[in-house]
C-alpha positions as CSV (number, residue, x, y, z in Angstrom):
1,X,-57.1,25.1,-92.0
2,X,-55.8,28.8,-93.2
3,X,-55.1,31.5,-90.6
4,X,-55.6,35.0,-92.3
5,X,-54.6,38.3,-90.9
6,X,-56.2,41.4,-92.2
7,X,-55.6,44.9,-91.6
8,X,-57.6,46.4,-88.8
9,X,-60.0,48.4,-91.5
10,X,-60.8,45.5,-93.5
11,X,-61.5,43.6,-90.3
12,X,-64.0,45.9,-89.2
13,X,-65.6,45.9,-91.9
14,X,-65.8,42.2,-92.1
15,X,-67.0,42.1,-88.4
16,X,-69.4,45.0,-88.9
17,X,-71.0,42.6,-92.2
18,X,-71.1,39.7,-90.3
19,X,-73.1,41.0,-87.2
20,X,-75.9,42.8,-89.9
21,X,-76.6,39.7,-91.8
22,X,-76.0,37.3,-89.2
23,X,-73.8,34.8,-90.9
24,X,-70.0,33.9,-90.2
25,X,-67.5,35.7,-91.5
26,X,-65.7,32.6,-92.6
27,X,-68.8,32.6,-95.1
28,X,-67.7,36.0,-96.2
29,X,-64.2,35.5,-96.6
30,X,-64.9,31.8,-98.6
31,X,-67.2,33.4,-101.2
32,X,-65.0,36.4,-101.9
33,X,-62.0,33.9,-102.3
34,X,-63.6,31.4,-104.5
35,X,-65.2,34.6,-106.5
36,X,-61.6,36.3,-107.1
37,X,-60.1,32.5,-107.6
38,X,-62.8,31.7,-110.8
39,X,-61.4,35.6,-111.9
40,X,-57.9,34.9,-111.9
41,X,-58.3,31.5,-113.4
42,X,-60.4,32.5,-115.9
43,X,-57.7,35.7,-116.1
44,X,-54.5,33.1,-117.0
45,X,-56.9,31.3,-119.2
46,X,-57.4,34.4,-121.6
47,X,-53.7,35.3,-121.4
48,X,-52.1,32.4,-122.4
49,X,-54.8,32.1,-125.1
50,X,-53.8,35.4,-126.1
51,X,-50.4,34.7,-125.7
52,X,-50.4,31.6,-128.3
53,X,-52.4,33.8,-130.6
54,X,-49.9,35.9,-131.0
55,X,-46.8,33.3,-131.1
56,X,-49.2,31.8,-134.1
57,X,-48.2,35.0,-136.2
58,X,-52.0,35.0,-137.3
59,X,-53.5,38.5,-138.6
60,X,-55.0,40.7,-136.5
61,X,-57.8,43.5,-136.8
62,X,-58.9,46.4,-135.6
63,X,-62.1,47.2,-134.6
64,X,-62.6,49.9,-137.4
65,X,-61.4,47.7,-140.0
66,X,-64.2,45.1,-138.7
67,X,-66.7,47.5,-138.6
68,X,-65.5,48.7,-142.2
69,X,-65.7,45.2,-143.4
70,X,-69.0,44.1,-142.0
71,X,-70.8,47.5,-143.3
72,X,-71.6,48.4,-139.9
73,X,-69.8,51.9,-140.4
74,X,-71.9,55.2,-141.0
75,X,-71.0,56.4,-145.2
76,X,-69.1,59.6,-143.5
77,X,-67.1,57.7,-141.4
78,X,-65.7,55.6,-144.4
């Protein structure tokens, strides 16, 4: 069980979303959490990804010098 305590604003709005769509505002708060829960994990997944890529000391590009590369540059902006 988690007790929550939300400013009044936020509140009202949760109440107010509740009453239109006739569900619970527990299901409100539970899909929100486990939305911005998959986000941040996902989040910390990247970074420390990112993280060991650059602790590897591996090259990196830039998207022009991709572009460049690949031919997928206009002639004039070469």
């Amino acid at each position: 069980m988690l007790a929550v305590r939300l400013p009044k604003g936020l509140e009202d709005r949760l109440n107010s979303l509740a009453l239109r769509t006739h569900r619970s505002k527990s299901f409100y708060v539970k899909e929100a959490l486990e939305k911005y829960l998959e986000d941040e994990e996902e989040y910390q997944i990247a970074l420390e990804a990112y993280e060991d890529y650059l602790k590897s000391g591996k090259k990196t590009y830039g998207f022009e010098e991709v572009m460049r590369e690949n031919g997928l540059t206009d002639d004039k902006d070469r």
